[in-house]
C-alpha positions, 0 to 999 in steps of 0.5 A, a space after each residue: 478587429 474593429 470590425 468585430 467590436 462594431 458587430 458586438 455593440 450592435 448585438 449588445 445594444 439589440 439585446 437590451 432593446 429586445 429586453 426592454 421592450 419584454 413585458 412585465 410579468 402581471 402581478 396577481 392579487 397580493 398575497 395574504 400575510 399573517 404575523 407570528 402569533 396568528 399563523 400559530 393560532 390558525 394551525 391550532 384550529 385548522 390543522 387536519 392533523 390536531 382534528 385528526 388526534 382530538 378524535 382519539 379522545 373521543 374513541 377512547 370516551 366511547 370505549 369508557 363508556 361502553 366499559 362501564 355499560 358491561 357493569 351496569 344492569 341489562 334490561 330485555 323485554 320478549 314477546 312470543 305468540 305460539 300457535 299449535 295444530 291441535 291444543 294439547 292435553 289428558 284427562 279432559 284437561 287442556 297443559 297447552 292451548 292452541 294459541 298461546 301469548 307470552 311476555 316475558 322479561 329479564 332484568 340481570 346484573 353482575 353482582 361480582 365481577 371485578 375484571 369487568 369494574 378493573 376494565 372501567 378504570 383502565 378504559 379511563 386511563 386510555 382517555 388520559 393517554 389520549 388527550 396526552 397524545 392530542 397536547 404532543 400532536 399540538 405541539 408538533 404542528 405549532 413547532 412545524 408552523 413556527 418552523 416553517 414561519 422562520 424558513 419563509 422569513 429566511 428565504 425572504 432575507 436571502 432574496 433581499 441580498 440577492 435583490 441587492 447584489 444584482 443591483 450592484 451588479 447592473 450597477 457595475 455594467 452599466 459603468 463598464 459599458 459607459 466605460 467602454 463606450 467612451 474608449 476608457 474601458 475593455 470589451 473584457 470588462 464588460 463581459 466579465 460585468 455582464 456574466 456576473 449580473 446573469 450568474 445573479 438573475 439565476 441566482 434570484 430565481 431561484 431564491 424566489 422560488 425557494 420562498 414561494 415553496 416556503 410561501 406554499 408550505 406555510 398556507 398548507 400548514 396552516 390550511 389555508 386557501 393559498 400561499 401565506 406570507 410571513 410577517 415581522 420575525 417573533 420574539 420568543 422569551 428566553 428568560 431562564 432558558 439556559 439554567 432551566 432544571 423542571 423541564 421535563 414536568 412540561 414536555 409533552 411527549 415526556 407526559 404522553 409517556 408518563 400516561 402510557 406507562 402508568 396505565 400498563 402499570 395499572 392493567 399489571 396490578 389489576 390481574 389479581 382479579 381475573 381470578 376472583 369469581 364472577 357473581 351474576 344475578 337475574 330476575 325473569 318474570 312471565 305472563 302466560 295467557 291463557 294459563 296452561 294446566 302446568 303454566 300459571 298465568 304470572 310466574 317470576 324467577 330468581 337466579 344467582 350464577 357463581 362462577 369461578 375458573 379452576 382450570 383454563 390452560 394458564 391462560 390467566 398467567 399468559 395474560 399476566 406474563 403479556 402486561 408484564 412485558 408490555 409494561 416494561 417495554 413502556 418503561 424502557 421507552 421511557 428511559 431512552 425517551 429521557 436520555 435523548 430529551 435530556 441531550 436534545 436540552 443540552 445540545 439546543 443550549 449549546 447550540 444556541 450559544 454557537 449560533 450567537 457567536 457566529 451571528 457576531 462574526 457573519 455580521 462583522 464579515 459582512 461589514 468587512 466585506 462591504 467596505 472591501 467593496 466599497 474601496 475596491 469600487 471606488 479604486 477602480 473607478 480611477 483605474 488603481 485596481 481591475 475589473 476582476 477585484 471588483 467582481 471578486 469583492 461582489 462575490 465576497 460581499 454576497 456571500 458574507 452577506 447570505 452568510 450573516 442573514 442566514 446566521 439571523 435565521 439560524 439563532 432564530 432557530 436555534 431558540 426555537 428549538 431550546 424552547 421546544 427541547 424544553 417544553 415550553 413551546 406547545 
C-alpha cells in the first residue's frame, strides 16, 4: 500500500513537471474589437446581402424607364442604294434607273395606347416594392449583426465563469494536495479535486471555441477581414415598448406587403384598358435620286393606324382573371402576415417580462450558490464537511452562475427582438 502511494506522487508530481515545462501557445495579433453601433453601421455598408437587394431597385428603375420608352416617339433613319443589270423603262422613258440612292425615314408614335401608358405607372409601383424590400432586407442584416454581437458577449461571459471555476478548481487541488502531502488529507481527495479541474479545462475549451465561432461569424457579418470581437453591451431604448399600439406603420415586411398588394391592386383596375383601342401615328418621308418617272425625288407619307380587338379567345378576361387571383393572394398574405406580426408583439412582451424575472432569480441563485461555497470551503478547511460537498458546491456554484449570465444575454434578447417585432430596430 505504501508502496503505491510512493509510485502516484511520484507519477503525479511527473506529470506537472511535464506540464509546466509545455510551451505557451503564442498569441497571434489582437483581435479587432468594434462596439455596438460600429458593428451595425459596417454591416449596412458592406453586407453583400443589402448590395445585393439595393440592386433590384436598380432593375426595377431600368424596366421604368424602358416602360416609358414604349410611349415615347421612335425615331428611324434607312438608307438603301439599288443597282439593276439594265434600267428599266417604255416609250423612251426611264420608271427605274440602273442605279438608284434612297433615304428614307420614319417618325411614328402611339397617339392611344393606354395598356402601354398603364404599363408605365405600374413599372413605378415595382420600384417602390423594390426599395420596400431593400428597407426588409436591411433590417434582416442589422437584427443578424445585433444578434449576433449579444451571441459573442454571451459566449464571452460563459468563458469568464468558466475562467473563474477552473480557478477555483486548481485552487481546491493545490490545497488537497498540500493536504495529502502533510498527512492531513486522502488520496481520494486529491483525485476527486484533480477530476473536477480536468472536467473544467474541457469545459473551457469548449467555451472558447464556441465564442471564436461567434467571433467568426460576426467578421462574416459585417464583411470583415477576420474575426471581430465584441465590445460593451448595447443599450437599446425601451421607452413605451410595452404599451406600443402604431407598430405596424413601421414594420418593414408590414410595408413591403402594403407595396405588393397595392400594385397587384393597380395592375387590377388598369385592365379596362386592354380594351380601349390603339391609335398610332407615323410620318414617312423620302428622297429618291435620280427620280424615277413614277418616283419623284422627295416624297412624304402620313399615316394613322386604329386597331381595336373584336375577338381573341378571351384572352383579355383570362389576363383579368390571373390579376385577380394574384391580387387576392396578395391579400391573404397580408392577412397571415398581421395575425403572426401581431403574435410575435404580444409574445416579445411577454417574453421580455419572463426574461426580467428570471434574471432576478438566476442572480439571486447565483448569490446563494456562492456563499453555499463560501461556507462549505471554509467548513471543510477545518475538516466539518468532505471534500465531496465541496466539489459538489463547485458544480452548483457553476451552474447558478451560467444560469445568471445567460439569463443577462437572454433580456438582452429578449429586448432585441420586442424592438424588432415592433419595427423599431431597422
Amino acid at each position: 500500500m505504501i508502496r503505491f502511494i510512493v509510485c502516484s506522487l511520484l507519477l503525479f508530481g511527473l506529470g506537472a513537471a511535464v506540464q509546466a515545462q509545455q510551451p505557451a501557445p503564442q498569441a497571434g495579433p489582437p483581435m479587432p474589437v468594434m462596439e455596438f453601433d460600429a458593428v451595425i453601421r459596417q454591416a449596412l455598408e458592406k453586407n453583400p446581402t443589402v448590395a445585393r437587394a439595393a440592386t433590384n431597385i436598380t432593375r426595377a428603375e431600368n424596366l421604368l424607364q424602358q416602360a416609358r420608352a414604349i410611349t415615347l416617339p421612335l425615331v428611324t433613319t434607312t438608307v438603301q442604294n439599288t443597282t439593276l443589270d439594265n434600267p428599266r423603262g417604255f416609250a423612251g422613258g426611264i420608271t427605274q434607273p440602273q442605279n438608284q440612292f434612297v433615304i428614307g425615314a420614319s417618325a411614328s408614335m402611339a397617339i392611344l395606347n393606354a395598356t402601354r401608358w398603364a404599363q408605365v405607372t405600374q413599372a413605378r409601383d415595382q420600384v417602390g416594392v423594390a426599395a420596400a424590400d431593400v428597407v426588409e432586407v436591411r433590417q434582416q442584416v442589422v437584427v443578424a449583426a445585433a444578434q449576433t454581437y449579444l451571441a459573442v458577449n454571451a459566449a464571452r461571459r460563459q468563458l469568464e465563469v468558466s475562467e473563474r471555476a477552473i480557478d477555483a478548481a486548481r485552487a481546491h487541488l493545490d490545497y488537497a494536495t498540500k493536504r495529502f502531502e502533510g498527512g492531513a488529507g486522502s488520496r481520494l481527495n486529491q483525485l476527486r479535486a484533480a477530476q473536477v479541474v480536468s472536467s473544467e479545462e474541457t469545459r473551457i475549451e469548449v467555451v472558447r471555441m464556441a465564442l471564436r465561432s461567434a467571433q467568426e461569424a460576426l467578421g462574416v457579418i459585417i464583411a470583415a477581414e477576420g474575426p471581430i470581437d465584441a465590445g460593451a453591451d448595447p443599450v437599446f431604448d425601451m421607452t413605451g415598448a410595452m404599451d406600443d399600439s402604431a407598430w405596424a406603420a413601421s414594420r418593414p415586411d408590414l410595408l413591403t406587403q402594403i407595396a405588393v398588394q397595392r400594385a397587384a391592386e393597380r395592375v387590377v383596375k388598369d385592365s379596362w384598358r386592354d380594351w380601349v383601342p390603339i391609335v398610332n401615328s407615323s410620318f414617312d418621308p423620302t428622297y429618291v435620286a435620280p427620280a424615277g418617272l413614277f418616283q419623284p425625288a422627295r416624297t412624304w407619307r402620313l399615316t394613322f393606324l386604329a386597331i381595336q380587338p373584336i375577338y381573341e379567345g378571351g384572352q383579355r378576361k383570362i389576363a383579368l382573371n390571373q390579376r385577380q387571383l394574384t391580387l387576392d393572394q396578395s391579400k391573404i398574405d397580408m392577412t397571415a402576415l398581421e395575425i403572426r406580426a401581431r403574435s410575435e408583439v404580444r409574445l416579445a412582451q411577454e417574453t421580455l417580462r419572463s426574461r426580467e424575472r428570471t434574471a432576478v432569480t438566476a442572480r439571486r441563485g447565483a448569490d446563494e450558490a456562492n456563499e453555499v461555497l463560501r461556507i462549505t470551503t471554509a467548513a471543510f478547511e477545518v475538516g466539518a464537511t468532505t471534500n465531496l460537498e465541496v466539489i459538489d458546491a463547485q458544480r452548483s456554484d457553476l451552474d447558478a452562475k451560467t444560469a445568471a449570465e445567460a439569463a443577462v444575454n437572454a433580456v438582452l434578447r429578449a429586448r432585441l427582438d420586442l424592438l424588432v417585432a415592433l419595427g423599431r430596430f431597422k
